[in-house]
N, C-alpha and C positions, 0 to 999 in steps of 0.2 A: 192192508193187513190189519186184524183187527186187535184190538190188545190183549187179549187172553193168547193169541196166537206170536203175539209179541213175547208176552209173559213166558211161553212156553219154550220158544228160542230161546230164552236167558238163560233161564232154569238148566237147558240142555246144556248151553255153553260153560255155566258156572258148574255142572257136573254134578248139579242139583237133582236131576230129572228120573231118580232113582230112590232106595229106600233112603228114609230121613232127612230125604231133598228140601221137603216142606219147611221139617223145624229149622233147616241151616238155613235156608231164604225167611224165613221169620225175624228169625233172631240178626240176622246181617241187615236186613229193613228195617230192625224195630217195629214189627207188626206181631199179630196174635196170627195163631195157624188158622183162626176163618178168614182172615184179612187173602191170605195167600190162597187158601182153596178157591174164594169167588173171583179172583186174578184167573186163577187157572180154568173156572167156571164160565170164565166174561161175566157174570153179575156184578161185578164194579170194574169203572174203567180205572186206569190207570192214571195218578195226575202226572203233574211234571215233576213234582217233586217226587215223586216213585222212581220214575221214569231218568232221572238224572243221577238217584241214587245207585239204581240198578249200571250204568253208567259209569260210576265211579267205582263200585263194586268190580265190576268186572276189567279197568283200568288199576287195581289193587291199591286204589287212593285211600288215604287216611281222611278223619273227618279234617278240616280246616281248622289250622291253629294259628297263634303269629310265629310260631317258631317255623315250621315245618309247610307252615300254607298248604297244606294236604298234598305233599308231594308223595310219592311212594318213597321207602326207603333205599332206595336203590335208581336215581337219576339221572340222567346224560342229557346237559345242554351245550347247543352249540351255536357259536356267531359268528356269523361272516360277514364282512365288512369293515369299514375305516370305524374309528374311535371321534 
């Protein structure tokens, strides 16, 4: 798959893939809206660092903090086994 086709899965996912799509994947990436057109163009590929943003993004992750270590605000852990 290639990454502008990647890109474009996201976008749909995130609910982006419509008007104003552009500037809300802008501004949630920290990119400028040519950044996000040539994603959707394939004229740049995607790094990993996009690629894990997008990622967290759509896993409703906060950036990384010590407080909160970019959990969402709303989490369920569980463990099973001996102490």
């Amino acid at each position: 798959m290639e990454d502008k086709d990647i890109f474009k899965a996201w976008m749909a996912a995130m609910d982006w893939d419509g008007h104003g799509g552009i500037e809300r994947a802008a501004e949630a990436l920290g990119k400028g809206r040519r950044a996000i057109e040539r994603y959707l163009n394939g004229t740049t590929a995607l790094s990993t660092d996009t690629r894990l943003a997008m990622t967290a993004l759509s896993q409703n992750l906060r950036p990384w903090d010590p407080d909160g270590e970019g959990l969402p605000g709303v989490h369920f852990s569980l463990s099973i086994g001996r102490s």
